[in-house]
PAFI-987676 format. One line per 3 residues: number of its first residue (from 1); their letters; for each residue z, y, x of N, C-alpha, C. Coordinates in pm, whole numbers, plus 50000, padded with zeros to 5 digits. Layout:
NUM) A) Z,Y,X,Z,Y,X,Z,Y,X  ...
//
This chain:
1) XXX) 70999,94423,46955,70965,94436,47096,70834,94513,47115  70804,94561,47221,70739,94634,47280,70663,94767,47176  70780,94856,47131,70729,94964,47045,70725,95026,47097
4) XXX) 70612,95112,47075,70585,95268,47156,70647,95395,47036  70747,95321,46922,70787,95479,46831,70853,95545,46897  70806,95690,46843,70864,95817,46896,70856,95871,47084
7) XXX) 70725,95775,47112,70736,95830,47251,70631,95884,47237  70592,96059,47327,70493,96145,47351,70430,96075,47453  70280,96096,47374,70166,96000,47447,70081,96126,47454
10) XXX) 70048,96140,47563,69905,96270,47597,69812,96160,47651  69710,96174,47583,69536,96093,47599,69441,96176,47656  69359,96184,47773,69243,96266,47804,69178,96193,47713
13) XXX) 69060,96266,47716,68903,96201,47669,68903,96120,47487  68978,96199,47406,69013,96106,47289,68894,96178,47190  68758,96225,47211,68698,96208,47096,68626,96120,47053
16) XXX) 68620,96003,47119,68492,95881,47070,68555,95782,47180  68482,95663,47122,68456,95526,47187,68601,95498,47207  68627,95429,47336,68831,95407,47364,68938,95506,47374
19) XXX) 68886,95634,47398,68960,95719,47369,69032,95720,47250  68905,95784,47132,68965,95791,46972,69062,95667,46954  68975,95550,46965,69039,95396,46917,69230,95443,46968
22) XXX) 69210,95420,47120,69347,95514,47162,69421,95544,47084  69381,95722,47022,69453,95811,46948,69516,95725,46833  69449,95653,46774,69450,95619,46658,69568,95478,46636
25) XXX) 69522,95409,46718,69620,95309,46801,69754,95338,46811  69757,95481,46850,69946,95505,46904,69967,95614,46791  69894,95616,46727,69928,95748,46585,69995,95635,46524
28) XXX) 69930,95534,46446,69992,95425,46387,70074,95292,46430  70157,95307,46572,70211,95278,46618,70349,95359,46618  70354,95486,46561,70447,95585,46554,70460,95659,46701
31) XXX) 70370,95651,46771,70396,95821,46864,70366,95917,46826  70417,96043,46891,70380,96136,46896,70207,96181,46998  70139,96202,46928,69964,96164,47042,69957,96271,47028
34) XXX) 69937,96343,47134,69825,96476,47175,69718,96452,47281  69596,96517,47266,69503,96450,47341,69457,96627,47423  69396,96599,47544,69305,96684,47581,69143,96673,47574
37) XXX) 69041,96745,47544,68936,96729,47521,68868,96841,47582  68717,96837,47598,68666,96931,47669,68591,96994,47500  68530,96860,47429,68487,96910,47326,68533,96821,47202
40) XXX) 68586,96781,47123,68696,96745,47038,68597,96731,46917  68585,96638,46903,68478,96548,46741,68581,96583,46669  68498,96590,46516,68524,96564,46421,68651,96464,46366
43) XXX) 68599,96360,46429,68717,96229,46428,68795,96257,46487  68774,96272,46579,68953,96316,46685,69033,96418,46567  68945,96550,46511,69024,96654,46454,69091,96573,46335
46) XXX) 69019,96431,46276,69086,96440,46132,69200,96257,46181  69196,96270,46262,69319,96148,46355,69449,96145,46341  69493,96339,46338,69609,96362,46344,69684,96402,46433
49) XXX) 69605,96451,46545,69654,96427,46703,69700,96610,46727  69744,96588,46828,69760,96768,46832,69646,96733,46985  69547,96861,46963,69468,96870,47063,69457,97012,47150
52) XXX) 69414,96983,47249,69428,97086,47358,69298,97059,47416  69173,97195,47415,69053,97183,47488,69107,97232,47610  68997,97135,47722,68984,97155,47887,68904,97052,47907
55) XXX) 68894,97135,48042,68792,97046,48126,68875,96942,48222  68874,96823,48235,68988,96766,48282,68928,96791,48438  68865,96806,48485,68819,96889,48650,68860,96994,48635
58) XXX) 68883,97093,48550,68923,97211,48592,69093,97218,48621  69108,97282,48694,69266,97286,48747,69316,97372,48667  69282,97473,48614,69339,97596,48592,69352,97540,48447
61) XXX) 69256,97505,48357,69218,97435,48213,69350,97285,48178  69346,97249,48326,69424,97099,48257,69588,97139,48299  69621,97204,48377,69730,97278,48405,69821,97346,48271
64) XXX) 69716,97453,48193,69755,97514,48128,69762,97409,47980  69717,97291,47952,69697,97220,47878,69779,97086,47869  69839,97038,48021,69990,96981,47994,70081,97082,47979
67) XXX) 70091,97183,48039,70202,97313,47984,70259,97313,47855  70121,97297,47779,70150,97331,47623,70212,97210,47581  70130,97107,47574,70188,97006,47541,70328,96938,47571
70) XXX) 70344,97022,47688,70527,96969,47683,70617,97073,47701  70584,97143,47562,70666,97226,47572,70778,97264,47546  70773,97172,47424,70909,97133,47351,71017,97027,47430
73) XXX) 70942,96901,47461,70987,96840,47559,70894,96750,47624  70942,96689,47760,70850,96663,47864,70750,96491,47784  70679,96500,47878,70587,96325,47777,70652,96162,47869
76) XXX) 70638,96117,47764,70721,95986,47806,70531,95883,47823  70422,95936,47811,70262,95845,47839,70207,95942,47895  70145,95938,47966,70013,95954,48017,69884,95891,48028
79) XXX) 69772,95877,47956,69650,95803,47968,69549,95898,47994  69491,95845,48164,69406,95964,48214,69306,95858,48178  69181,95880,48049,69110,95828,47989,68961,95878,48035
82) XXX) 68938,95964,48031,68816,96107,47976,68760,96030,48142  68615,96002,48088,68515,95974,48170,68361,95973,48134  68250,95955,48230,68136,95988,48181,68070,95891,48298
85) XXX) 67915,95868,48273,67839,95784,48334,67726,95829,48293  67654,95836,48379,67516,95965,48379,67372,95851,48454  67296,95884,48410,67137,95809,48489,67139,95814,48594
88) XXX) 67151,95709,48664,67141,95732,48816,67010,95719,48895  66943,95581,48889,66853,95533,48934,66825,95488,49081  66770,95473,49173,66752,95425,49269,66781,95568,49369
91) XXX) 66879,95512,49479,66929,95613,49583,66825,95742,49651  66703,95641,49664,66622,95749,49697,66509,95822,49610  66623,95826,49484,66521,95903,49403,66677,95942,49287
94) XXX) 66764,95970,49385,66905,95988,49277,66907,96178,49295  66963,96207,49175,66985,96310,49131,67124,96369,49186  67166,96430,49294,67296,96474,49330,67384,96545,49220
97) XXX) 67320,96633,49155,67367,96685,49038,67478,96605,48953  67387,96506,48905,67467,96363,48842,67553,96312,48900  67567,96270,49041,67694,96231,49104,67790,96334,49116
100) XXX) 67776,96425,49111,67919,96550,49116,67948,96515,48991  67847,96523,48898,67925,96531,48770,68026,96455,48745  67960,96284,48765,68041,96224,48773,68181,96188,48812
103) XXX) 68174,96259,48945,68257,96227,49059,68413,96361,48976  68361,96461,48925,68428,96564,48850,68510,96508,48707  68449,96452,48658,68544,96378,48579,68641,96292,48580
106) XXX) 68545,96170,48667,68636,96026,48678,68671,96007,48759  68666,96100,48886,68789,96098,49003,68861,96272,48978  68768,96390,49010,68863,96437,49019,68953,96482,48904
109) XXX) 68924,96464,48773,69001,96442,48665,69091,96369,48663  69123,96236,48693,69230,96122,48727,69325,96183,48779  69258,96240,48893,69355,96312,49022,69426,96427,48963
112) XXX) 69372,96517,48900,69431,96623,48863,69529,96583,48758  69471,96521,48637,69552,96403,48548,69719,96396,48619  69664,96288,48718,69835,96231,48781,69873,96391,48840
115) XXX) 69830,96448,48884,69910,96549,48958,69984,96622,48849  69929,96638,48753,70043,96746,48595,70118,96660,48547  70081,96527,48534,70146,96388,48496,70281,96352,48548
118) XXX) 70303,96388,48665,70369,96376,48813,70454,96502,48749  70463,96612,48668,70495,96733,48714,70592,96699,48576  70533,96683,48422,70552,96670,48339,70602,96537,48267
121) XXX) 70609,96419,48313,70650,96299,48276,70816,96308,48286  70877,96271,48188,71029,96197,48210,71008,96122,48280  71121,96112,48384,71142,95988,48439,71146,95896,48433
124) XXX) 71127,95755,48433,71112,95626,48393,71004,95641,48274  70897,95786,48256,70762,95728,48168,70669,95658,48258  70535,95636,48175,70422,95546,48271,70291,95670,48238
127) XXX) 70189,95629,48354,70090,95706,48366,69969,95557,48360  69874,95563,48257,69786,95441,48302,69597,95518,48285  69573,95416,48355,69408,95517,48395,69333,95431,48337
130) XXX) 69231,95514,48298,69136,95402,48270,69005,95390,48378  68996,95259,48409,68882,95225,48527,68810,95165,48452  68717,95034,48529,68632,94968,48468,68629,94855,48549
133) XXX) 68585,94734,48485,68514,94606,48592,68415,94678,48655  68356,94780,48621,68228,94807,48769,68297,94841,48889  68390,94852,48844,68505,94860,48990,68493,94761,49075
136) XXX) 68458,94645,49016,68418,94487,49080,68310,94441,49128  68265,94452,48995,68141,94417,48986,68000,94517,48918  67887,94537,48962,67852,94662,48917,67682,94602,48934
139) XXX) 67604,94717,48866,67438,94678,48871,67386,94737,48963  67261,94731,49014,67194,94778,49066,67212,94948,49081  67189,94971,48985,67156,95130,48966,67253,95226,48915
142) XXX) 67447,95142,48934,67536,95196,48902,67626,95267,49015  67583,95288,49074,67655,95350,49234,67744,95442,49165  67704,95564,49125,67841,95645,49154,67978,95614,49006
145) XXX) 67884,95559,48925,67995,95537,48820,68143,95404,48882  68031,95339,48980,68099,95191,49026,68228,95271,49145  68163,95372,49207,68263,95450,49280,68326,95519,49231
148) XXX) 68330,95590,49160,68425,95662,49051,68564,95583,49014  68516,95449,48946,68644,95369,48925,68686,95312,48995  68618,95309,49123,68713,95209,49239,68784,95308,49283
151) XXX) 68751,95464,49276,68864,95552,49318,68967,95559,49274  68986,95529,49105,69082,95525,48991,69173,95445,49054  69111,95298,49065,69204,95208,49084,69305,95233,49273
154) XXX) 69206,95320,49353,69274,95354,49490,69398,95477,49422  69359,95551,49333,69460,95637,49312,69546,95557,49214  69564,95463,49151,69664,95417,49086,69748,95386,49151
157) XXX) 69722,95282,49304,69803,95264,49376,69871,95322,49421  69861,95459,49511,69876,95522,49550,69994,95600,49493  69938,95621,49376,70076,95726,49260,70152,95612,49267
160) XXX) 70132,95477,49201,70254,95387,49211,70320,95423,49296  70308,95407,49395,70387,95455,49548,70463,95564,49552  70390,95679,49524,70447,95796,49505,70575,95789,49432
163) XXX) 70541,95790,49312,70597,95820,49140,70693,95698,49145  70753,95582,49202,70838,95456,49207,70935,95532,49214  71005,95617,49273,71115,95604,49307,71180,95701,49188
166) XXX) 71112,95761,49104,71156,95814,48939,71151,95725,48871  71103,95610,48886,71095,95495,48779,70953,95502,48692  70876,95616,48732,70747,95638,48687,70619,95490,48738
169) XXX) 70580,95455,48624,70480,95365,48642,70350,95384,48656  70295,95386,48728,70137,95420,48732,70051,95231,48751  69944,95250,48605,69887,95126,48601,69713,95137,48547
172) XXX) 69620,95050,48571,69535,95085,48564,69458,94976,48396  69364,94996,48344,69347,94932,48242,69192,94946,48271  69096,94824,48350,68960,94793,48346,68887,94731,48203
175) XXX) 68821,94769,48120,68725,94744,48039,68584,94706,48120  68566,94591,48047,68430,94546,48056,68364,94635,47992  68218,94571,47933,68151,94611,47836,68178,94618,47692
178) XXX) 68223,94773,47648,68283,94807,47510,68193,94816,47391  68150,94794,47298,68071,94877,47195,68148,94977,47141  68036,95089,47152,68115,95263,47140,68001,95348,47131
181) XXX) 67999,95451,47105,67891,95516,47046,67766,95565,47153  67783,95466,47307,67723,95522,47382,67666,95352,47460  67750,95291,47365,67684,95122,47394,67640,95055,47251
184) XXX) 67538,95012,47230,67504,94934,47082,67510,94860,47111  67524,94739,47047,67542,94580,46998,67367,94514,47082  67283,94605,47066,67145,94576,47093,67104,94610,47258
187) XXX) 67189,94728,47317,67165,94768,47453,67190,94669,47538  67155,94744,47684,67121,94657,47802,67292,94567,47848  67357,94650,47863,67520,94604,47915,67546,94461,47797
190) XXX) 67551,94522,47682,67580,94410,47599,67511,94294,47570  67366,94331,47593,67307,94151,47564,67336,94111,47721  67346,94192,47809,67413,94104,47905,67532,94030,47902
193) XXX) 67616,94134,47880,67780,94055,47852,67766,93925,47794  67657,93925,47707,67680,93809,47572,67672,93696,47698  67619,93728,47828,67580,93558,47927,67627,93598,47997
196) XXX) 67715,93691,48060,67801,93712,48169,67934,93695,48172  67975,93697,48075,68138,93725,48022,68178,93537,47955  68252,93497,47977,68374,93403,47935,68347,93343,47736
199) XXX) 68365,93479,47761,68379,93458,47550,68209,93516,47492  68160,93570,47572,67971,93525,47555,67966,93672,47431  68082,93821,47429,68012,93916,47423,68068,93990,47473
202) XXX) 67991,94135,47398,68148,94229,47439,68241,94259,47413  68346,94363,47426,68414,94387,47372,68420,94504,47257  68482,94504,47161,68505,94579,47076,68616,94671,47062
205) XXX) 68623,94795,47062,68770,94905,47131,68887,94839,47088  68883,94779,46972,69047,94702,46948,69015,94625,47042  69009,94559,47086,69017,94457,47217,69087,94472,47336
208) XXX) 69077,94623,47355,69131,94676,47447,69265,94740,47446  69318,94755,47313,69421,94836,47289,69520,94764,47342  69559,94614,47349,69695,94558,47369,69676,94576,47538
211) XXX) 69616,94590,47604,69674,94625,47705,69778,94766,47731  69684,94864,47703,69748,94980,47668,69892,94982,47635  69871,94931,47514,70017,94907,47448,70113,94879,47535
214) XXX) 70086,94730,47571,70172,94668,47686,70219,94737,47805  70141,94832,47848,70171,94883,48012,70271,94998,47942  70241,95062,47803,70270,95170,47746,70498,95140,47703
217) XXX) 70429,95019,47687,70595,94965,47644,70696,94955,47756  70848,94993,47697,70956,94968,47806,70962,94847,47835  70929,94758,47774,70928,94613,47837,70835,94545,47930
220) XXX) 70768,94652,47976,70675,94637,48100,70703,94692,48202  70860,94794,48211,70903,94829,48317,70904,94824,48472  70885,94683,48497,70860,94654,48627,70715,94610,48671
223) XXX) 70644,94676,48628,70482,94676,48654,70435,94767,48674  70399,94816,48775,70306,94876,48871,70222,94883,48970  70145,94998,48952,70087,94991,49088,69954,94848,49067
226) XXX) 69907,94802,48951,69859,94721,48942,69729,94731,48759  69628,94650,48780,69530,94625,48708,69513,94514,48630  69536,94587,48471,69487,94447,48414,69342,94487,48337
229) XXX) 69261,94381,48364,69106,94368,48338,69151,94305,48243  68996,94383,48108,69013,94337,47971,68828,94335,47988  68767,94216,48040,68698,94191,48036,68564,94037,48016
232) XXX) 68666,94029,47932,68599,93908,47872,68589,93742,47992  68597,93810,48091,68638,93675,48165,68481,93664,48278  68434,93832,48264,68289,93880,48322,68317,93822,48477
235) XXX) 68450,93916,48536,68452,93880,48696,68542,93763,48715  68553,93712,48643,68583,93549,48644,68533,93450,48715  68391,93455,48698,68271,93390,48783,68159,93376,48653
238) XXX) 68066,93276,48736,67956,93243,48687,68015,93122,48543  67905,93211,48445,67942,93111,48333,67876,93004,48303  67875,92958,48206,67781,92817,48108,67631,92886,48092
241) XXX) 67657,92978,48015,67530,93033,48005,67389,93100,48085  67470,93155,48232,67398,93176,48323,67392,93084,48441  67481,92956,48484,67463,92837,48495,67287,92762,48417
244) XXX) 67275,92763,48329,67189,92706,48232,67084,92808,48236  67072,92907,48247,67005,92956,48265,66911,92942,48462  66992,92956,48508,66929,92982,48668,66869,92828,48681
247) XX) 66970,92687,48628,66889,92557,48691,66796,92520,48609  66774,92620,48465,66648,92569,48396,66503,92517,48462
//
């Protein structure tokens, strides 16, 4: 039950952190994985994956880059992955620069994503995005990354809607706090998680894969249009530890 062999899986964003994990995940699961990348590590190259550089904002770049990839025949996955999160700091001292950037990847990348996704998917494949719990819940000084994924999750719906009546699934997959080459075991997100989250850390990229899997499998057929959070049990509520902490 729930095998993903022999189905074409295209991954944005597969050179590091959940991406790679990704690639690597459905390589040894028996798909066929091709990923798009803007700049393609080392690791991604020795994965096994067939890769295609673009900019997943560029139209003309991600266009010509599902083309290739289904050329032989159309993709039965889609994982619009590829995202970024930039310094923000306090509104009246925020960098506009940084919010386009942002806003260029992890929305309008998604968007462009489902739109070739939409063009190129067999019928009855699935399209799943990756968002985040800051979609929920978010810090101080996370504004546009926290908007970015609440857009994800408005456009998941949305394609659900669309894409239903091919049997196409559009689903969303929120990560908490991951360790990945852009979070350490020692940084700010994670010694938080360790008192915010349910299971008291973070998560680690296998952690995240069985969702994937799951939305990825025919035996999840009738699921859409919907979010499963792999986040430790963060927007759950208030835990033991920060309980104990505040009535100290």
């Amino acid at each position: 039950m729930f095998s993903v062999k022999n189905k074409k899986v295209l991954i944005t964003g597969g050179s590091s952190g959940i991406g790679l994990a990704l690639v690597k995940h459905f390589i040894a699961a028996g798909a066929e994985v091709m990923v798009i990348d803007l700049q393609p590590s080392v690791e991604l190259a020795e994965a096994g994956a067939e890769i295609f550089v673009a900019d997943v904002g560029n139209e003309t770049e991600l266009a010509e880059a599902f083309q290739k990839a289904a050329t032989d025949r159309k993709l039965d996955v889609v994982i619009n992955n590829a995202g970024i999160a930039l310094p923000e700091g306090r509104y009246e001292d925020a960098d506009l620069a940084n919010l386009d950037k942002v806003l260029h990847v992890n929305v309008r990348g998604v968007y462009l994503g489902l739109k070739y996704a939409s063009r190129y998917l067999n019928d009855g494949g699935c399209i799943i995005n990756t968002a985040s719990a800051a979609a929920h819940i978010t810090f101080p000084e996370y504004s546009s990354y926290s908007v970015s994924k609440g857009g994800v999750l408005a456009m998941t719906r949305t394609a659900a809607l669309q894409l239903g009546r091919r049997g196409i699934r559009v689903n969303a997959v929120s990560p908490g706090t991951v360790l990945t080459p852009m979070e350490s075991i020692d940084g700010p997100e994670a010694r938080i998680s360790a008192q915010a989250t349910a299971l008291e850390r973070p998560a680690r990229v296998e952690d995240i894969m069985g969702a994937y899997h799951f939305l990825a499998a025919d035996e999840s057929s009738y699921i859409t249009g919907t979010e499963i959070r792999v986040d430790g049990g963060w927007i759950a509520g208030m835990t033991y530890n920060l309980m104990d902490k505040a009535l100290a």
